[in-house]
Residue frames relative to the residue before (quaternion, step in Angstrom):
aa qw qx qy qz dx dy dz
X 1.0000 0.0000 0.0000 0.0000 0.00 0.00 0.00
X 0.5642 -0.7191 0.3746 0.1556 3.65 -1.31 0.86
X 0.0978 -0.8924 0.3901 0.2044 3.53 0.82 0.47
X 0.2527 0.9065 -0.3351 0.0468 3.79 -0.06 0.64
X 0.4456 -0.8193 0.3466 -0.1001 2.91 -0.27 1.87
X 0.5106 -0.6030 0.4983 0.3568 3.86 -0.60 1.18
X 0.6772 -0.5367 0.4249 0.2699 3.92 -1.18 0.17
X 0.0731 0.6289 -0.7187 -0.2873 3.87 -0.54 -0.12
X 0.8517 -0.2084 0.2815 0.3897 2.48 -2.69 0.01
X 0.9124 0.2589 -0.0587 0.3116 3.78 0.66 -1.79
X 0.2420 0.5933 -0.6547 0.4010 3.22 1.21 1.49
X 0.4015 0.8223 -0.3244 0.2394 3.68 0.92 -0.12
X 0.6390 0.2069 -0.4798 0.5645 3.08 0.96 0.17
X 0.3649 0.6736 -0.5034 0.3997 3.88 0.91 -0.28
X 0.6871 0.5678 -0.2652 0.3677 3.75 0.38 -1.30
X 0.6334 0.4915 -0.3166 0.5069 3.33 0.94 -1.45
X 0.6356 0.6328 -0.3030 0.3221 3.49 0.55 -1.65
X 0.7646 0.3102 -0.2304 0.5158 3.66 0.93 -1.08
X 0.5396 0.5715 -0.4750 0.3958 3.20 1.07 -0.32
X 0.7235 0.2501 -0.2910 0.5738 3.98 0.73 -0.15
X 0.4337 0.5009 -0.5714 0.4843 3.33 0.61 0.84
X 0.7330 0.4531 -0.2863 0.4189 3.62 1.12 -0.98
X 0.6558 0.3421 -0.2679 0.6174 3.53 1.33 -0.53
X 0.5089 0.3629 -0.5641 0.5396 3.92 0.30 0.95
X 0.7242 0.3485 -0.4602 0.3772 3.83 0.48 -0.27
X 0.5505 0.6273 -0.3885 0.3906 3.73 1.04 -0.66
X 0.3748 -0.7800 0.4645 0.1883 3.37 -1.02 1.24
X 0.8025 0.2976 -0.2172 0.4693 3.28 1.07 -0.16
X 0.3649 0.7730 -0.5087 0.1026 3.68 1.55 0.91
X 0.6999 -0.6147 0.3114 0.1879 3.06 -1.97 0.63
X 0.6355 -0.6896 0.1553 0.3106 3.30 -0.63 1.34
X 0.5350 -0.6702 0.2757 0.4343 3.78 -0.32 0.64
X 0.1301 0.6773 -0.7108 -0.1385 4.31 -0.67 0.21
X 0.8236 0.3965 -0.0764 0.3984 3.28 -0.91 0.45
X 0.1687 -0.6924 0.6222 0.3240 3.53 -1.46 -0.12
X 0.3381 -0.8274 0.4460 0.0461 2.95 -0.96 1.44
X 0.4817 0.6801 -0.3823 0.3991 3.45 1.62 -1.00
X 0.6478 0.4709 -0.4826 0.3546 3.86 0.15 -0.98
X 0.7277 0.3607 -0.3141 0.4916 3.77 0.07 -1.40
X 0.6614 0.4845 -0.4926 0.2920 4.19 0.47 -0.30
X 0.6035 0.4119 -0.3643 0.5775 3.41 1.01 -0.82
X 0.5853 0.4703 -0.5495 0.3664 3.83 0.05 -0.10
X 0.6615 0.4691 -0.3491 0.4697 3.60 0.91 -1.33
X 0.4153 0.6380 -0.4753 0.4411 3.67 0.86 -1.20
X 0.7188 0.5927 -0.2449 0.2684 3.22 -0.14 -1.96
X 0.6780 0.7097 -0.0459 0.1859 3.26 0.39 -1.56
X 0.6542 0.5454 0.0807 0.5178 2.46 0.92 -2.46
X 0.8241 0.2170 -0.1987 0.4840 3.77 0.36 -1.22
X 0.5976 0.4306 -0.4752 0.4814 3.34 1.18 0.38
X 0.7674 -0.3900 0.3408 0.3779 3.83 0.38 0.51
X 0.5744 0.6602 -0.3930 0.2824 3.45 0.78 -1.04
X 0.5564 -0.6543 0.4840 0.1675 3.69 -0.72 1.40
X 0.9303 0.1486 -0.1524 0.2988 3.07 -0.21 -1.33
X 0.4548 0.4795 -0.5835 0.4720 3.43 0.69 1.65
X 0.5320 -0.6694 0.1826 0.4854 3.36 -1.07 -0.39
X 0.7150 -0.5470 0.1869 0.3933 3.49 -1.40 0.02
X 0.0113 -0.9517 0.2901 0.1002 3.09 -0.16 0.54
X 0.1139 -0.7349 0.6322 0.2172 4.23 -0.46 0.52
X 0.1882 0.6092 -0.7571 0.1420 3.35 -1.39 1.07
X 0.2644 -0.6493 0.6750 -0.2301 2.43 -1.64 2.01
X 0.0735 0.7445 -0.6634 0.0138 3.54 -0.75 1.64
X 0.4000 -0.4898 0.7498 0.1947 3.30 -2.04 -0.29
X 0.1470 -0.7443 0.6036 0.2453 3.67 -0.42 1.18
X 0.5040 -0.7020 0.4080 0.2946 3.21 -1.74 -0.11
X 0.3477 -0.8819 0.1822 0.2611 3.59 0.33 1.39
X 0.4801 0.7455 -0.1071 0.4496 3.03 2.13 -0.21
X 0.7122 0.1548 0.0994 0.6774 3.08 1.33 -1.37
X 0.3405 -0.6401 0.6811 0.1015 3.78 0.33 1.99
X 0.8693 0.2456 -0.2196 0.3684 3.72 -1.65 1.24
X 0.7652 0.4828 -0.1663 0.3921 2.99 1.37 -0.44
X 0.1931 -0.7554 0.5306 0.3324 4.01 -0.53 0.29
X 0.3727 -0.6285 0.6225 0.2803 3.42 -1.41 0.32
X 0.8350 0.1038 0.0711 0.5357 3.60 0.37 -0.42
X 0.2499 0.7349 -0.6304 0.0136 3.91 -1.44 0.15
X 0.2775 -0.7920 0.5338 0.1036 3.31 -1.97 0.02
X 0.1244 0.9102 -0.3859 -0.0843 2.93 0.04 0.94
X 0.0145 0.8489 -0.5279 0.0223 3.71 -0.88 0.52
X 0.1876 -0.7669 0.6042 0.1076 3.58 -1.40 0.85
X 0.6257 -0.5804 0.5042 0.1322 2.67 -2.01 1.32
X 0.1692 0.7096 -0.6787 -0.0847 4.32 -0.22 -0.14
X 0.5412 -0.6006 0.5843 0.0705 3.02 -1.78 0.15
X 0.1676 0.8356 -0.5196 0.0599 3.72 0.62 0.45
X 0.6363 -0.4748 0.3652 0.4862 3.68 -1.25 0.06
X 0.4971 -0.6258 0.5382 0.2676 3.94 -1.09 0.69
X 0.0067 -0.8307 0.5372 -0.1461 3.23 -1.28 0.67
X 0.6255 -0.4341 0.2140 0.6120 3.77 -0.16 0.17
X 0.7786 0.2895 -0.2673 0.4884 3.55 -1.25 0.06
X 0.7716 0.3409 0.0075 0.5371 3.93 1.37 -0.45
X 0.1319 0.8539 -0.5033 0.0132 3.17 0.75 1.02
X 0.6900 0.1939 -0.5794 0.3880 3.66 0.78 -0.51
X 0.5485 -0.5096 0.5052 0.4292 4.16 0.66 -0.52
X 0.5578 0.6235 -0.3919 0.3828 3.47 0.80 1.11
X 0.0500 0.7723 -0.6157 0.1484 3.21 -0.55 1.67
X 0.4742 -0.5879 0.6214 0.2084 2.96 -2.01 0.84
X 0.2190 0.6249 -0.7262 -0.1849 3.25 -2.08 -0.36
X 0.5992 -0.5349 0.5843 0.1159 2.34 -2.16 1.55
X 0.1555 0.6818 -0.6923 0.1781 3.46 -1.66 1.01
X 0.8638 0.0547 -0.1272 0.4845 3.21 -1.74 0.21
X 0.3573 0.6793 -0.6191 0.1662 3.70 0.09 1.11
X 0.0474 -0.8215 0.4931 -0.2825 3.66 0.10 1.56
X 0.1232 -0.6187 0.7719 -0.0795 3.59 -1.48 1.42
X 0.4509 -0.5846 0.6389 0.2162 3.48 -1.66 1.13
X 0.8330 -0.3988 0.3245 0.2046 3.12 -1.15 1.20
X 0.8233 0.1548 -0.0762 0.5408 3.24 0.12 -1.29
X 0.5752 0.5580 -0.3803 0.4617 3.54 1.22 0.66
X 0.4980 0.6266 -0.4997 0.3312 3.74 1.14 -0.88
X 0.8335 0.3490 -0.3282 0.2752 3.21 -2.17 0.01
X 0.3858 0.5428 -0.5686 0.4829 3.97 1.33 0.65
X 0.4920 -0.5489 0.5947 0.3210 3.71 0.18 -0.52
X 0.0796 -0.8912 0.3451 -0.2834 3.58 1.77 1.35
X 0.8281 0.1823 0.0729 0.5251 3.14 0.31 -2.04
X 0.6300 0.3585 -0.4729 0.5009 3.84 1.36 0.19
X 0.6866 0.3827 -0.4839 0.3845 3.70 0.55 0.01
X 0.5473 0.6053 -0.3971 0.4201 3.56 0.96 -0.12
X 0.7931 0.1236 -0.2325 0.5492 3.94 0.85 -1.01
X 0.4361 0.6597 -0.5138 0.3326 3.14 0.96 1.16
X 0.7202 0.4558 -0.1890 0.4877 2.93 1.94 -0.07
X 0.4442 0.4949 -0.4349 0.6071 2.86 1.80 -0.04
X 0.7427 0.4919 -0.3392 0.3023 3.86 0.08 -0.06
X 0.5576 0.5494 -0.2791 0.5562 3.03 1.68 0.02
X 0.4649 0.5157 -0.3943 0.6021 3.68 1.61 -0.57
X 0.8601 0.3354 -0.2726 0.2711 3.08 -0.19 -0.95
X 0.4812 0.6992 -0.3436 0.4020 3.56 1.72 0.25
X 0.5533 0.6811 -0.1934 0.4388 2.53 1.73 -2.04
X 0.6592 0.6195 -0.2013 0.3757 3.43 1.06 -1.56
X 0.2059 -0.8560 0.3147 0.3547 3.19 0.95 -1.12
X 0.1475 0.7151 -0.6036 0.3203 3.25 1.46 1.41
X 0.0324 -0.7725 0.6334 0.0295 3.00 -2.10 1.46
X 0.5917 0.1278 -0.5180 0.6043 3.12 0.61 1.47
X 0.0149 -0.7067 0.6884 0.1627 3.26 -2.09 0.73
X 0.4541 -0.7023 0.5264 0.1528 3.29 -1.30 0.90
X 0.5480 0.5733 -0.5937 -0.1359 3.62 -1.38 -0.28
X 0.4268 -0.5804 0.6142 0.3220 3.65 -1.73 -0.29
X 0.2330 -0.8263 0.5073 -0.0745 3.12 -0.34 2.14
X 0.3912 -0.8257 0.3895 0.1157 3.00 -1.20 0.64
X 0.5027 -0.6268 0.1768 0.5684 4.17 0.23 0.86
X 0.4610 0.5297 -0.5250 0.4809 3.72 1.30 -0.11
X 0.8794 0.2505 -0.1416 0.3793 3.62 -0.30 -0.67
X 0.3676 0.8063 -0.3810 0.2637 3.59 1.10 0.14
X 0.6558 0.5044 -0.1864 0.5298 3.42 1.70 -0.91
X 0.7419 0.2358 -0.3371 0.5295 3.46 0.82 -0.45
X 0.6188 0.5054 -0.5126 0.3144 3.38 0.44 0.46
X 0.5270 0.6867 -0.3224 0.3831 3.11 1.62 -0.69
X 0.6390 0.5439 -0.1894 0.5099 3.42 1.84 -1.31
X 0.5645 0.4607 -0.3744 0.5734 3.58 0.94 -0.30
X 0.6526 -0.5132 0.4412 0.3406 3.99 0.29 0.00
X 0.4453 0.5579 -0.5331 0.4541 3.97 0.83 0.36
X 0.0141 -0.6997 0.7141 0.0154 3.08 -1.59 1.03
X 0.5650 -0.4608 0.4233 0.5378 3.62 -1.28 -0.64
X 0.2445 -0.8626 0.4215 0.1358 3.08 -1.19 0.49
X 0.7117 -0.1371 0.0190 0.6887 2.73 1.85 -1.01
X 0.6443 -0.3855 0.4258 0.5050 3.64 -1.36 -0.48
X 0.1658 -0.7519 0.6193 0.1538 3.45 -0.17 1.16
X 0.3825 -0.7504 0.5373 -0.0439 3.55 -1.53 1.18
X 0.0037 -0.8693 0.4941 0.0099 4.10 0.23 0.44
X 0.2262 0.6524 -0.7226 -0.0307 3.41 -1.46 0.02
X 0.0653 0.8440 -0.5302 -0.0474 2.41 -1.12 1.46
X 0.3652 -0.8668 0.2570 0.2221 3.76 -0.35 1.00
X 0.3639 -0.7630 0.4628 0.2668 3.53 0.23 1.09
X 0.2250 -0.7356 0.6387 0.0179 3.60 -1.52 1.15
């Protein structure tokens, strides 16, 4: 059985770590400006300590029993508040992101027992729409968790 466990404050640097495991496997990730790791593990930080005025966040890891200090796997995802509307009465949605397994860890069923728990937070929560931008690694189990297309997704992004 998979034991998975909500996030603390100091799996944080762990988080960052898989986060660039997840954007070294993506074939089409975005080009480095900057160092980003310091201000993620701060947000990281934040978030699982409670702190309000960042965002909300449910991350859900799988340590790595092999490697004491290490995670094998996590999910992470935030809660926003947006104005309500049909299908959304209180106006609470999620997005999925940085859901990621270390290499020599994939294929335990890692990253489905991990944003299987992040999807239950965010039930618990009582978000009714979730979002993410999946990658062809993870397209199938999200597809199996009930994600579909929804629409013509639209970007801008502004280069720094």
């Amino acid at each position: 059985m998979i034991s998975v466990r909500p996030a603390l404050p100091d799996d944080a640097p762990e988080l960052v770590r898989l986060r660039e495991v997840m954007f070294a496997s993506m074939t089409h990730a975005p080009a480095a400006s900057g160092d980003w790791r310091p201000l993620t593990e701060k947000l990281l930080r934040a978030g699982l300590d409670g702190d309000t005025g960042g965002p909300v966040l449910g991350v859900f890891v799988v340590d790595d029993d092999e490697r004491p200090g290490r995670l094998a796997a996590c999910a992470v995802g935030t809660l926003e508040q947006r104005l309500p509307g049909p299908g959304h009465p209180d106006g609470l949605f999620g997005f999925v992101f940085n859901i990621c397994t270390d290499p020599d860890r994939r294929r335990r069923g890692y990253a489905r027992a991990c944003t299987e728990a992040l999807l239950a937070w965010f039930d618990e929560k009582g978000a009714t729409r979730l979002d993410l931008h999946a990658s062809s690694l993870g397209q199938g189990l999200y597809r199996e968790l009930g994600f579909t297309e929804y629409s013509t997704p639209l970007s801008r992004t502004t280069p720094r």
